[in-house]
C-alpha positions, 0 to 999 in steps of 0.5 A, a space after each residue: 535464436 528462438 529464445 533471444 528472439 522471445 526475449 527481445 519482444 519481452 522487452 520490447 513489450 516493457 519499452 512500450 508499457 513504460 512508455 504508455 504509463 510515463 503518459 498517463 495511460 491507464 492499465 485498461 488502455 493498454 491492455 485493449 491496445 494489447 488485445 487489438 495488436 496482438 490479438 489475445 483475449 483480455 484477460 491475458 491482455 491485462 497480465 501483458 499490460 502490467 508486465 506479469 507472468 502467469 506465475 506472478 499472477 499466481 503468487 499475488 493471487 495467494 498473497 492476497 488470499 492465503 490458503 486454509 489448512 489442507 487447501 492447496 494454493 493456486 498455481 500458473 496452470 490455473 491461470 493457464 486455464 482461465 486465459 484458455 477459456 472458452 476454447 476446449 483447454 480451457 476453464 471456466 472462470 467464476 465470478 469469484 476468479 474474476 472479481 479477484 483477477 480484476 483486484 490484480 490487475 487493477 479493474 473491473 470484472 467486467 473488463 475481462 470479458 470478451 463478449 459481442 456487443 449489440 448496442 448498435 442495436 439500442 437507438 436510444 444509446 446510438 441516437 443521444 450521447 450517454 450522459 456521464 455518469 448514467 449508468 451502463 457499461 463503459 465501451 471496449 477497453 480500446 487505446 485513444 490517441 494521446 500525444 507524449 508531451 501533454 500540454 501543460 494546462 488544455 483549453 476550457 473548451 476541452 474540458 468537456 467532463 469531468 474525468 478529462 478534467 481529473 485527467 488534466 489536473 493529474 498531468 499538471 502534478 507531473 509536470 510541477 513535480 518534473 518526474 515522469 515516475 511519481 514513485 521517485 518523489 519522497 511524501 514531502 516532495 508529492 506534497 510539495 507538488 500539491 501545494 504548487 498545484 493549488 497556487 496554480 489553480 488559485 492562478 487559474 481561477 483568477 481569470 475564468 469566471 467564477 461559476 465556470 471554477 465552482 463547477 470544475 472544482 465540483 466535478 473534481 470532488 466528484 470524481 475523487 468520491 467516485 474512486 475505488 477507495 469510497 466505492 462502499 459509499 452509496 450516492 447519497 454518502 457520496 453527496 455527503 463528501 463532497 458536499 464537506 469538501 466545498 462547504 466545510 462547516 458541512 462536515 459531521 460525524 459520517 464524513 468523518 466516518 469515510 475518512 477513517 474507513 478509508 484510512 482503515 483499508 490503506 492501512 490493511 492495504 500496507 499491511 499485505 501488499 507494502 507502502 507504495 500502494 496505499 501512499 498517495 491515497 493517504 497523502 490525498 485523504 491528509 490533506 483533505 482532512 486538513 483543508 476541512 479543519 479551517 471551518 468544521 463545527 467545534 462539535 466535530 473538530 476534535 474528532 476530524 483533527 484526530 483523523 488527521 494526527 492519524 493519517 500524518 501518523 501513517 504517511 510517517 510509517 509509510 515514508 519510513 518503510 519506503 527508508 525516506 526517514 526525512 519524511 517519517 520525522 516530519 510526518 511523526 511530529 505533525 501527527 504527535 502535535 495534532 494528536 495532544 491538541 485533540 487530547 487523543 491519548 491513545 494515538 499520542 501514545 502509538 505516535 511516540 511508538 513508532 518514532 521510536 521504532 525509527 530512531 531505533 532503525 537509524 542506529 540512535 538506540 538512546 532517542 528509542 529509548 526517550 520515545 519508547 518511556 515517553 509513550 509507556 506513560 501515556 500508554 498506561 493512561 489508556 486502558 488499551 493492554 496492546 498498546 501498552 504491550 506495543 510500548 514495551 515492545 518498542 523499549 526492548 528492541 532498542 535496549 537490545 541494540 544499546 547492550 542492554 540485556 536486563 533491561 530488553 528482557 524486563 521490557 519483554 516480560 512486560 510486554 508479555 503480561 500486557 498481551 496476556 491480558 488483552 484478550 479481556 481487556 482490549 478495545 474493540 478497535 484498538 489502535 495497535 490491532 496488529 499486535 499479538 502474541 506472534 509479534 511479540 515473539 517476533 520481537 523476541 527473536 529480533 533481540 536474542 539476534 541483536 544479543 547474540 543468542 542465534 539458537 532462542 532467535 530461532 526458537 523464538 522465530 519458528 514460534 512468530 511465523 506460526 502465530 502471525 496472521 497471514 495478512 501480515 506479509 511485512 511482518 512474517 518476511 522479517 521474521 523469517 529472515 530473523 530465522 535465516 540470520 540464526 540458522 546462518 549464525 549457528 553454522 546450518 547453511 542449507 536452513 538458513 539458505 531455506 529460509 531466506 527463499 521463503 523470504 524472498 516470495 514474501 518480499 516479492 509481493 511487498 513494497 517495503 524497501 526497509 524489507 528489500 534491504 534487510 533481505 538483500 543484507 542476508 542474501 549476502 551473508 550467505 556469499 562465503 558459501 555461494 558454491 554450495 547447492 542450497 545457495 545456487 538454488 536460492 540463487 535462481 530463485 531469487 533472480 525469477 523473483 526479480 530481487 537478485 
């Protein structure tokens, strides 16, 4: 009874959670409604508001923050001990621990404090209102009153600072979208939502005075500026942005600069945690740079519009590793023409790459192959050994699905050469920076499967997951699975089994749904022996990680 009786407030907790964010509210505002309701400090308030265990907590803590050599990585008893804490059980957690807990649960270091507040005791903060933005910590996470259903557009008189009004436009995308869930919109449908949120706004501004409009439309620029994603921006940099988001002729080279910094963090961003967490900050940054394209000096343009072929270039990857392959394609060609009218040859070249990387996924080996020559051609034009090395890499795996073995190997060696030579010849920032050595035999294992060498695929496989970088989570899952696939195809069903364990805390703490697939598709092969005890073991674990 005890344990249907946890159980039953477990859920309950979810039931309320979910409710709480289907309205908007954020992780702070539940977690201090948590804190006050069932009397927890905050930090455990805050791993109550995002529904995790102190395991969970654990796992995204090494994910993030893989161990060196010889260290030992942390577990739920550290956690454990920071949630304790002070009480005499307990630890003292760092600034370092708190600055990376409040990256896990999505806030400041601050929040997870629990200290005594004597700003009663400040007249000056209890005689005036503090002006936004003036600096000084926020109150105590504590839930305001909200109703379910918000209406749809709130009067003037209620939009009193600039956060009610970006809290007002975000409630309006939710409602134009009709979906509580803005994860169950394709990238082309969150798209089509911001095109109906501007007519809405153009409708809007029709009848309020036109200095009352610059000024809201002036709060929301600055608020979107003072998101985590520009907070390496000093104030002026800030001013800087926004200053080129109302007055495009104003864009420069360092506006240009955080746009490209921002795009550089999502995508670091994807590669460790998956596509659902840098999406909708691409999409915005997207259609930021093309709003700015209409009137930016010719000096600049080239360079802006380069920034956009690349974030569309991105948002096809994300929407392809979410499997919405609509939006891939649509993405991938409006980044392909935006980068030959910028004449950038190099992200021309990846573009070409990836739509053959799609078209290979979706079982059409012969377009791969189309795309894949197309972008060694310009890939040889670059100077850039990875990307070429990138544009083999491609070519091979789709000869390895259309059967043919000459041409997959000769692509493979070419690949080859082009990393052999990069260390001396590669870019600084190279367009194709995730790809290495370890890729490469990544890719190799991938098409002895494809060719029906399960004992080279495994070889090759081992060797990948030793040299791949440990930001790359998305990568090392596959190839461990790859590994798994060879092991189950060469009959050893307690290696493969072991594999496919490993890959599942890897695809645990990655939101690729192309990896969910592929590791469910293994998962299965393994049914024939699901008596056997590696395969009941696996069976437990993967239902912890919540991927049964």
């Amino acid at each position: 009874m005890a344990q249907l009786r946890r159980q039953s407030q477990k859920e309950e907790l979810a039931a309320v959670r979910d409710e709480l964010r289907a309205q908007g509210w954020t992780y702070r505002e539940i977690a201090g409604r948590l804190r006050q309701e069932r009397k927890v400090n905050s930090r455990v308030a805050f791993r109550l508001a995002h529904g995790f265990t102190q395991q969970e907590v654990a796992d995204r803590w090494n994910a993030l923050w893989p161990c060196d050599d010889g260290e030992t990585p942390i577990t739920y008893k550290h956690i454990s001990y920071w949630e304790a804490w002070p009480t005499k059980s307990g630890r003292t957690p760092s600034l370092k621990t708190l600055n990376r807990l409040a990256r896990i649960f999505c806030c400041r270091a601050n929040d997870l404090l629990d200290g005594e507040d004597y700003s009663e005791y400040d007249h000056a903060a209890t005689d005036c209102p503090r002006a936004e933005g003036a600096g000084g910590p926020d109150p105590p996470a504590e839930a305001p009153a909200r109703t379910l259903a918000p209406p749809l557009l709130a009067s003037c008189d209620a939009m009193a600072l600039p956060r009610d009004v970006a809290g007002q436009l975000l409630r309006n995308v939710g409602a134009l979208a009709g979906s509580e869930d803005p994860r169950a919109l394709s990238a082309r449908q969150r798209d089509v939502v911001l095109k109906q949120l501007v007519q809405f706004l153009s409708t809007w501004a029709h009848a309020m005075d036109r200095r009352e409009v610059l000024r809201i439309l002036g709060w929301a620029a600055t608020a979107a500026t003072a998101a985590p994603i520009f907070e390496n921006l000093s104030p002026g940099e800030q001013d800087r942005v926004v200053a080129a988001v109302q007055t495009p002729a104003r864009v420069d080279d360092t506006v240009v600069d955080h746009i490209e910094g921002v795009l550089w963090r999502c995508m670091r961003q994807d590669d460790s945690l998956g596509p659902q967490s840098a999406l909708d900050t691409v999409l915005a940054q997207r259609n930021l740079a093309y709003g700015m394209l209409s009137g930016c000096p010719d000096r600049v343009r080239p360079r802006l519009l380069s920034a956009f072929a690349n974030l569309s270039r991105f948002a096809g990857w994300l929407s392809f590793d979410l499997n919405d392959f609509d939006s891939g394609w649509y993405y991938y060609e409006q980044a392909r023409t935006a980068a030959h009218e910028a004449q950038d040859t190099p992200l021309g070249a990846l573009v070409l790459c990836h739509m053959s990387h799609l078209a290979t996924w979706q079982q059409h080996p012969r377009v791969g192959i189309d795309h894949a020559v197309a972008a060694q051609g310009w890939a040889a034009h670059t100077g850039d050994p990875l990307l070429h090395a990138f544009s083999h890499d491609v070519a091979a795996r789709a000869y390895a699905m259309e059967g043919e073995r000459g041409a997959c190997f000769a692509a493979l060696d070419d690949a080859q050469r082009a990393v052999d030579g990069a260390a001396a010849l590669a870019p600084r920032h190279s367009l194709a920076y995730f790809y290495s050595q370890g890729q490469l035999e990544a890719t190799r294992s991938h098409c002895y499967l494809k060719l029906h060498d399960a004992e080279q695929a495994a070889t090759s496989g081992i060797r990948a997951f030793a040299l791949l970088d440990h930001s790359f989570v998305r990568n090392r899952a596959f190839t461990v699975l790859r590994i798994g696939s060879a092991y189950l195809a060469g009959g050893e069903v307690d290696q493969a089994a072991k594999q496919v364990s490993q890959a599942a805390w890897l695809a645990a703490h990655n939101g690729s749904a192309r990896l969910i697939q592929e590791f469910r598709a293994t998962y299965d092969h393994l049914r024939p022996w699901a008596k056997s005890r590696a395969v009941r073991d696996l069976d437990d674990e993967i239902a912890g990680y919540g991927l049964a």
